[in-house]
FIZA-867525 format. One record per atom (N, C-alpha, C): atom name; x, y, z; residue number from 1. Coordinates in Angstrom, 3 decimals, padded with zeros to 6 digits, always signed. Layout:
N
   at         c1         c2         c3     i
   CA          X          Y          Z   NUM
...
REM end
This chain:
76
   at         c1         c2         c3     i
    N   +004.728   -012.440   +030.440     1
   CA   +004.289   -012.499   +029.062     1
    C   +002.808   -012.878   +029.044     1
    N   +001.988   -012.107   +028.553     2
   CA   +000.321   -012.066   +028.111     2
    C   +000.361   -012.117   +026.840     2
    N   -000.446   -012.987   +026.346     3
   CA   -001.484   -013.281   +024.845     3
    C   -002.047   -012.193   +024.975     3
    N   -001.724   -010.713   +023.862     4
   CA   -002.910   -009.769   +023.863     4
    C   -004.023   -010.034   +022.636     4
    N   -003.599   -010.812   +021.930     5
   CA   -004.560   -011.475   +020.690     5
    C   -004.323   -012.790   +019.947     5
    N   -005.239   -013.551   +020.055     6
   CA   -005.244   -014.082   +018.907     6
    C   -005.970   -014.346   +017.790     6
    N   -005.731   -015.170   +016.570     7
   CA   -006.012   -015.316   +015.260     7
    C   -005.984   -017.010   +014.930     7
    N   -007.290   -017.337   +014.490     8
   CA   -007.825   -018.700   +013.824     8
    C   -007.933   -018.728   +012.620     8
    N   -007.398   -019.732   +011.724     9
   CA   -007.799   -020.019   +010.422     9
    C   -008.057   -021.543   +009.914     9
    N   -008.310   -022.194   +009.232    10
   CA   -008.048   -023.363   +008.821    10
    C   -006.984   -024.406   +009.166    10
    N   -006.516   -025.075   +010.210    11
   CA   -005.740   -025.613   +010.621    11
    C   -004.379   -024.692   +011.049    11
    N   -004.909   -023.535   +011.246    12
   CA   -003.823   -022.472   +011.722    12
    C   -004.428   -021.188   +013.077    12
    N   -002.873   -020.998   +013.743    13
   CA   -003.729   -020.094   +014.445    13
    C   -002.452   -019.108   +015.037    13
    N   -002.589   -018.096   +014.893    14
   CA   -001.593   -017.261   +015.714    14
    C   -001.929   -016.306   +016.821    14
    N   -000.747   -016.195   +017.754    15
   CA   -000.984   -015.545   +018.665    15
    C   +000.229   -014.207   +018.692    15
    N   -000.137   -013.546   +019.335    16
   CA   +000.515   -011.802   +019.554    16
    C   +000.838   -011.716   +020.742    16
    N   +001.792   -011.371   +021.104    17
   CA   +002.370   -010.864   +022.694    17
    C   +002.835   -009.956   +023.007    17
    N   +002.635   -009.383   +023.562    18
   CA   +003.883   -007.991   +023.796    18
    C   +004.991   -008.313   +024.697    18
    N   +006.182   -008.312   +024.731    19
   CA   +007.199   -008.750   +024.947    19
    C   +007.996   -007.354   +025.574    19
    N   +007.760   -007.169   +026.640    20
   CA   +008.626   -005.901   +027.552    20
    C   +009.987   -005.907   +027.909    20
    N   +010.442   -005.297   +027.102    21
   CA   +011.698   -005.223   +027.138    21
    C   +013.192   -004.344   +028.410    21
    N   +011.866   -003.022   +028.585    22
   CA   +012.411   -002.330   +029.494    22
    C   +011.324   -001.325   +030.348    22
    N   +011.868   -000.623   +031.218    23
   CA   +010.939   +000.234   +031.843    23
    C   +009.625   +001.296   +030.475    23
    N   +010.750   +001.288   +030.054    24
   CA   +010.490   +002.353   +028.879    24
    C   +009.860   +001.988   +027.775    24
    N   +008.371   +001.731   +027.053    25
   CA   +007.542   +001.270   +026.287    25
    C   +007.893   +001.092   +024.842    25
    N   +009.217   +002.353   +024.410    26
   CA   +009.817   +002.550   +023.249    26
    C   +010.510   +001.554   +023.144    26
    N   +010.763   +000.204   +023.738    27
   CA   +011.907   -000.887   +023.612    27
    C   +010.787   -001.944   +023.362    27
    N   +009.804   -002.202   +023.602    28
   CA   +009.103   -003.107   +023.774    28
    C   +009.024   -003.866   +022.416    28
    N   +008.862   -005.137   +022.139    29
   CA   +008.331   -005.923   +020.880    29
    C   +007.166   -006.659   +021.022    29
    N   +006.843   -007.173   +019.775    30
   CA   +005.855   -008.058   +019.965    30
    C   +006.005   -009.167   +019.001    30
    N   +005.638   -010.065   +019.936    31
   CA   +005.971   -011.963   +019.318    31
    C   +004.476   -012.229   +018.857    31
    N   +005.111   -012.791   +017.469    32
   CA   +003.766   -013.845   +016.832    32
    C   +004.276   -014.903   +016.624    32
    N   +003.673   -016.156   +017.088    33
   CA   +003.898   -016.962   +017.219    33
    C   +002.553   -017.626   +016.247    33
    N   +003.352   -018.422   +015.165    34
   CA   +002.738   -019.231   +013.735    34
    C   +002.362   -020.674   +014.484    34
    N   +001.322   -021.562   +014.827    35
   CA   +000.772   -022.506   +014.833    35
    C   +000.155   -023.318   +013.472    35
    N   +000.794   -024.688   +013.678    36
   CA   -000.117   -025.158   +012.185    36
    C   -000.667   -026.491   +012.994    36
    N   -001.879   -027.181   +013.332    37
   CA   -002.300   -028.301   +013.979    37
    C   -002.116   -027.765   +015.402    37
    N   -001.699   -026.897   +016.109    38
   CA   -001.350   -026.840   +017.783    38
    C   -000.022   -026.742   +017.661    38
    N   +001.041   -027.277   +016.676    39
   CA   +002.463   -026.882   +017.033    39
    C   +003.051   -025.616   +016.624    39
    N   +003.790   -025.440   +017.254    40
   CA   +004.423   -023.636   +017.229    40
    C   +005.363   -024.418   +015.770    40
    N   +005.383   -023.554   +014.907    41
   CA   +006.102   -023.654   +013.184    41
    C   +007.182   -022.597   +013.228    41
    N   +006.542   -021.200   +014.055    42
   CA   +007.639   -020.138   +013.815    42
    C   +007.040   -018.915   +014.782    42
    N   +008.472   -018.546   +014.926    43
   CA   +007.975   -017.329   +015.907    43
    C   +008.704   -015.965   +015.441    43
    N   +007.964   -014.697   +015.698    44
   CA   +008.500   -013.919   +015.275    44
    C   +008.501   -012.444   +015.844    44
    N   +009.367   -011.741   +016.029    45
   CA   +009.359   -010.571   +016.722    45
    C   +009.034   -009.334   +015.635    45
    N   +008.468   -008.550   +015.957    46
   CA   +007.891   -007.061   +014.936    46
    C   +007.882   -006.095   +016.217    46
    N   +008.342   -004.652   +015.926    47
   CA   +008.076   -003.572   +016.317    47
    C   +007.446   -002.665   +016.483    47
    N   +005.978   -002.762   +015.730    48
   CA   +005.148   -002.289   +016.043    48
    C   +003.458   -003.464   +016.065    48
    N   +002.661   -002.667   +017.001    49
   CA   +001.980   -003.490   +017.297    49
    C   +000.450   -003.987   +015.895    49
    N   +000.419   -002.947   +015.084    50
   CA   +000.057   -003.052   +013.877    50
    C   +000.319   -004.372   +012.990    50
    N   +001.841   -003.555   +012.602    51
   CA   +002.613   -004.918   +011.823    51
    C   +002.355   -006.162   +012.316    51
    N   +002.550   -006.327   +013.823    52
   CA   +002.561   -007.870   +014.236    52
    C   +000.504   -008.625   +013.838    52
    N   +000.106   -007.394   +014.272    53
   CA   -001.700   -007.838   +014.379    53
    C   -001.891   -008.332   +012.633    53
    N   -001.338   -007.667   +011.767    54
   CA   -001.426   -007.716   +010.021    54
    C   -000.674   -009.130   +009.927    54
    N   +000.752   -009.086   +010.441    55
   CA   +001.173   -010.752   +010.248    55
    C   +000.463   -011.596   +010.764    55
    N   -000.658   -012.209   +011.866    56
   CA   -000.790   -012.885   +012.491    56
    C   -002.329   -013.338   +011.774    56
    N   -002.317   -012.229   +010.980    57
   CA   -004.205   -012.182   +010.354    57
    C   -003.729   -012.821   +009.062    57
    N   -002.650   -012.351   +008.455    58
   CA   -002.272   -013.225   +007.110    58
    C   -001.909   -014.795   +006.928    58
    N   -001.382   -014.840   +008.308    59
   CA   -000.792   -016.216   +008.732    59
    C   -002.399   -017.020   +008.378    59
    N   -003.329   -016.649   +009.543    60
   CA   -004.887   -017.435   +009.515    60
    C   -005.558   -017.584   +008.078    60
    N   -005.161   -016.469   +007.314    61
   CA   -006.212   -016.343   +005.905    61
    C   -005.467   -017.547   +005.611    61
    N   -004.121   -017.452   +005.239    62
   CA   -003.585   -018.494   +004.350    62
    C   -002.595   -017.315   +003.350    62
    N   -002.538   -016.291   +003.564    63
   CA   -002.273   -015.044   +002.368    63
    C   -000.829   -014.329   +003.176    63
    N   +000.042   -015.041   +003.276    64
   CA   +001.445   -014.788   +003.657    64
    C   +002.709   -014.816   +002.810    64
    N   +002.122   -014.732   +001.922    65
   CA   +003.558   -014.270   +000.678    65
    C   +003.816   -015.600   +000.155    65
    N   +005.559   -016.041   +000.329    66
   CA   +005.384   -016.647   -000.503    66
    C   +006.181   -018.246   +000.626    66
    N   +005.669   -018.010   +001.766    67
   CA   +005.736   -018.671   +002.981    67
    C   +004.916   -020.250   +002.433    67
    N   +005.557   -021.227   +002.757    68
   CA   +005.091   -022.830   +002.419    68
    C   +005.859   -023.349   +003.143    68
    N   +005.002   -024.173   +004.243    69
   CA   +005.587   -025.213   +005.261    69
    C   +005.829   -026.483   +004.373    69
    N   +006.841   -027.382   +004.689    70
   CA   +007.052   -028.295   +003.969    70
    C   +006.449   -029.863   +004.104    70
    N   +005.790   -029.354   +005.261    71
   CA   +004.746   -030.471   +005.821    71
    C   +003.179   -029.961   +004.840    71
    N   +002.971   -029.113   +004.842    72
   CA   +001.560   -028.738   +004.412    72
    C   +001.555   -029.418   +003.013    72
    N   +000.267   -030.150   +002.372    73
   CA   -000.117   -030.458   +001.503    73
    C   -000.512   -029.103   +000.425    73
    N   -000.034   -029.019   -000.804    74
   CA   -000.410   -028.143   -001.794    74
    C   -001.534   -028.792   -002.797    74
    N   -002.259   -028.299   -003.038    75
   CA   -003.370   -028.889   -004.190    75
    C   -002.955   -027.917   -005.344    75
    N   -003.339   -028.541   -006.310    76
   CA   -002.990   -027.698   -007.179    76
    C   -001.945   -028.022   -008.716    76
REM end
C-alpha cells in the first residue's frame, strides 16, 4: 500500500491509496482516509480514482455535505 496523494486543509488532511485488489486493475479501489488533528476520523473506499481525489479535496476545503464530527467546534 502507497500514498498516491495527499490533501491539507485547516486542521484536516486526507490521504488516497490505491488498494490492489487483484492481478487485474479492474478490481482495484482506492482508500481515503479523513484525518482531523493527525487522527484517522474515517476511512473510505471509492472506485474510481477521480471520485476518491474529489472526496479527499472536499474533506480539506471543509465542503463535504452534510458530514459534522462531533468533536469539531461549530461557530455559528
Amino acid at each position: 500500500m502507497e500514498i498516491y496523494s495527499e490533501y491539507y486543509g485547516t486542521g484536516r488532511k486526507a490521504t488516497v491509496t490505491r488498494l490492489k485488489r487483484s492481478w487485474d486493475s479492474r478490481f482495484d479501489v482506492w482508500e481515503v482516509a479523513l484525518y482531523v488533528e493527525n487522527r484517522v476520523v474515517q476511512r473510505t473506499t471509492i472506485r474510481t480514482e477521480s471520485e476518491a481525489e474529489d472526496f479527499a479535496e472536499s474533506w480539506c476545503q471543509g465542503s463535504d455535505g452534510n458530514q459534522i464530527l462531533l468533536n469539531e467546534v461549530i461557530n455559528g
